[in-house]
C-alpha positions as CSV (number, residue, x, y, z in Angstrom):
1,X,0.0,0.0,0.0
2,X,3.0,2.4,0.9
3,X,4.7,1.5,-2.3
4,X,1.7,2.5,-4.0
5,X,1.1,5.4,-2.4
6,X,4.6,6.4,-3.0
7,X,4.6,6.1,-7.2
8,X,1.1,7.5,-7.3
9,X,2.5,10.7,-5.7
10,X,5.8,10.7,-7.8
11,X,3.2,10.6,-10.7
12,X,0.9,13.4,-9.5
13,X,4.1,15.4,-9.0
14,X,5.7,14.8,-12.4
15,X,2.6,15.5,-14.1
16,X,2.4,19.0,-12.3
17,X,5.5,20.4,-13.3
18,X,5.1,18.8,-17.2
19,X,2.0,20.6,-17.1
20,X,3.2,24.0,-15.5
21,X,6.5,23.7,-18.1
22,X,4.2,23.4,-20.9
23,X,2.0,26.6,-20.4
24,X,5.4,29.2,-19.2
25,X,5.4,30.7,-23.4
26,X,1.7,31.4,-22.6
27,X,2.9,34.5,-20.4
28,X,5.5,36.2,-23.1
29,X,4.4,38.7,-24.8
30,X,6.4,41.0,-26.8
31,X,6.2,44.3,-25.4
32,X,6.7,46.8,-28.2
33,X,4.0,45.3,-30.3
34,X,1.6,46.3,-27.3
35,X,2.8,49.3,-27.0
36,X,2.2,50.2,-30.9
37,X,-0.8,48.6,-31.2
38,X,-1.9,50.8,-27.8
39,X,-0.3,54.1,-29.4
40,X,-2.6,53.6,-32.6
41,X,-5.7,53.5,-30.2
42,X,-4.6,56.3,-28.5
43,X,-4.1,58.1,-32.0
44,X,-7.2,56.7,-32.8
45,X,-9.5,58.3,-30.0
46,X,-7.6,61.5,-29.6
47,X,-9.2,62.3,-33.4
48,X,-12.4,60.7,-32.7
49,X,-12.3,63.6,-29.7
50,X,-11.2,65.9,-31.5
51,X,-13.8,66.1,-34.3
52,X,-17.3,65.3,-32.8
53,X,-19.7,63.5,-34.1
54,X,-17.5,61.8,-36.7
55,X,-18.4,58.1,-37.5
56,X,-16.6,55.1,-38.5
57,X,-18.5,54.7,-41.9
58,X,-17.1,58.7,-42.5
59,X,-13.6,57.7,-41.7
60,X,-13.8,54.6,-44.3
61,X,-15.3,56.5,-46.7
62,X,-12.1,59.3,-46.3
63,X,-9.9,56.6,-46.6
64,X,-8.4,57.4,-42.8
65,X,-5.6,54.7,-41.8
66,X,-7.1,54.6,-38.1
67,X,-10.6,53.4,-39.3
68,X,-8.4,49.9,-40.3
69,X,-7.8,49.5,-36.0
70,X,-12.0,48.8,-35.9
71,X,-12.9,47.6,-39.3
72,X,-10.4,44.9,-39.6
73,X,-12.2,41.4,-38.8
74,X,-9.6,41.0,-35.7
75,X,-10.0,44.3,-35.4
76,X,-11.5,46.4,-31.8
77,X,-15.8,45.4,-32.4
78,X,-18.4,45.1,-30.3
79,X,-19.7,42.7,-33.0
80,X,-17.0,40.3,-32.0
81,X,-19.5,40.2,-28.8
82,X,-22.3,38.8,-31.1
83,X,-21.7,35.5,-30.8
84,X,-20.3,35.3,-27.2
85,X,-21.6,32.5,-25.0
86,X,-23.6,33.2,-21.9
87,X,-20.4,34.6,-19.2
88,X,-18.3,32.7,-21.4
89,X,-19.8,29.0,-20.9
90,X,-21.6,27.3,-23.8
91,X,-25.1,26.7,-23.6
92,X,-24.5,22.5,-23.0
93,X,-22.5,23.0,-19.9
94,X,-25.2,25.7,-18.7
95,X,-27.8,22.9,-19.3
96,X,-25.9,19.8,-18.3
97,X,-24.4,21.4,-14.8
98,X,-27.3,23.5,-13.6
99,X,-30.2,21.8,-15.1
100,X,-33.6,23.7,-16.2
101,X,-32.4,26.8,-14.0
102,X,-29.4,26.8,-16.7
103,X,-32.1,26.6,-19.6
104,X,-33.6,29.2,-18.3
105,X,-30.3,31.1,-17.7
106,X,-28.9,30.9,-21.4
107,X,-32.8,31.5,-22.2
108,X,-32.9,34.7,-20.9
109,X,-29.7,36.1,-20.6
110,X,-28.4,34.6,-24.0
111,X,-31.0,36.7,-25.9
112,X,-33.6,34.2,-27.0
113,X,-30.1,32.9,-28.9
114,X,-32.5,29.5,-30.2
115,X,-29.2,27.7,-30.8
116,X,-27.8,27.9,-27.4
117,X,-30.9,27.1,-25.8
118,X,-31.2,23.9,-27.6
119,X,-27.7,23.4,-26.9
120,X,-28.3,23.9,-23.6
121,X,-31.5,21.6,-23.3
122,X,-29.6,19.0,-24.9
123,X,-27.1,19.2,-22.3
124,X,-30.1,18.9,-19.7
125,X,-31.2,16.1,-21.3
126,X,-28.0,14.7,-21.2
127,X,-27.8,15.4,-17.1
128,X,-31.0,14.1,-16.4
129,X,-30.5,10.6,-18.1
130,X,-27.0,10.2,-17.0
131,X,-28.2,10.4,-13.4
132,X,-30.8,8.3,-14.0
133,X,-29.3,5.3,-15.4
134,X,-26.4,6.0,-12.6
135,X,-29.3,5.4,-10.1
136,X,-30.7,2.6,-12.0
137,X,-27.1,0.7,-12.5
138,X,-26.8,1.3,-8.3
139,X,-29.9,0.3,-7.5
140,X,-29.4,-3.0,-9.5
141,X,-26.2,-3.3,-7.7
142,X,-27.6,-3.2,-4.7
143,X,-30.5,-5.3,-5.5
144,X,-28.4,-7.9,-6.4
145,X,-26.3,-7.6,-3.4
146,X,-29.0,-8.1,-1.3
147,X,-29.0,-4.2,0.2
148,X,-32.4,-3.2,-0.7
């Protein structure tokens, strides 16, 4: 038992440092590329303040380089937002974890998004029937063992 004990932790130890070695480049970055891209967006709203009520469509149409920082498709958008998940989760986990409350959840909060909530209903689905053959598979078990 000892000797098992032992190589199971040696395992759980090796496997946390292979995994915290393999996420270190995660945390570079290289700092002068921030620090342009961040100087264009500062470029970018000191003329938006500077002449009110200009719009994006008017700084395309004027050809302005700056306009590229928002029109380009990785560019700054609050239509990147349009097909977030609900806080980030997709609508199956909201289902599967949390049941007909999460339904409801990705229902409501998700913007009547029909695709997520059937995602999310699926994954309900999914919850209820795993629990319930769980609880059928033990209470045969225990049938059978004589515990009931």
């Amino acid at each position: 038992m000892r000797k098992l004990l032992i190589l199971s932790s040696m395992l759980l130890l090796i496997g946390i440092g292979k995994s915290m070695a393999g996420q270190a480049d995660l945390f570079h970055y290289d700092a002068v590329t921030v620090e342009n891209q961040m100087a264009q967006l500062n470029q970018l709203e000191g003329y938006v303040m500077s002449n009110p009520g200009i719009t994006l469509g008017e700084m395309t149409t004027n050809g302005h380089a700056l306009a590229s920082l928002v029109s380009d498709p990785n560019g700054i958008s609050g239509f990147n937002l349009i097909n977030e998940k609900v806080l980030g989760i997709p609508g199956f986990l909201w289902g599967c974890v949390f049941g007909v409350i999460g339904v409801a959840i990705v229902y409501f909060v998700g913007q009547n998004d029909k695709a997520e909530t059937k995602s999310a209903l699926i994954g309900c689905v999914v919850s209820y029937l795993t629990i319930g053959v769980a609880y059928g598979v033990s209470a045969a078990i225990a049938a059978a063992s004589g515990g009931l």
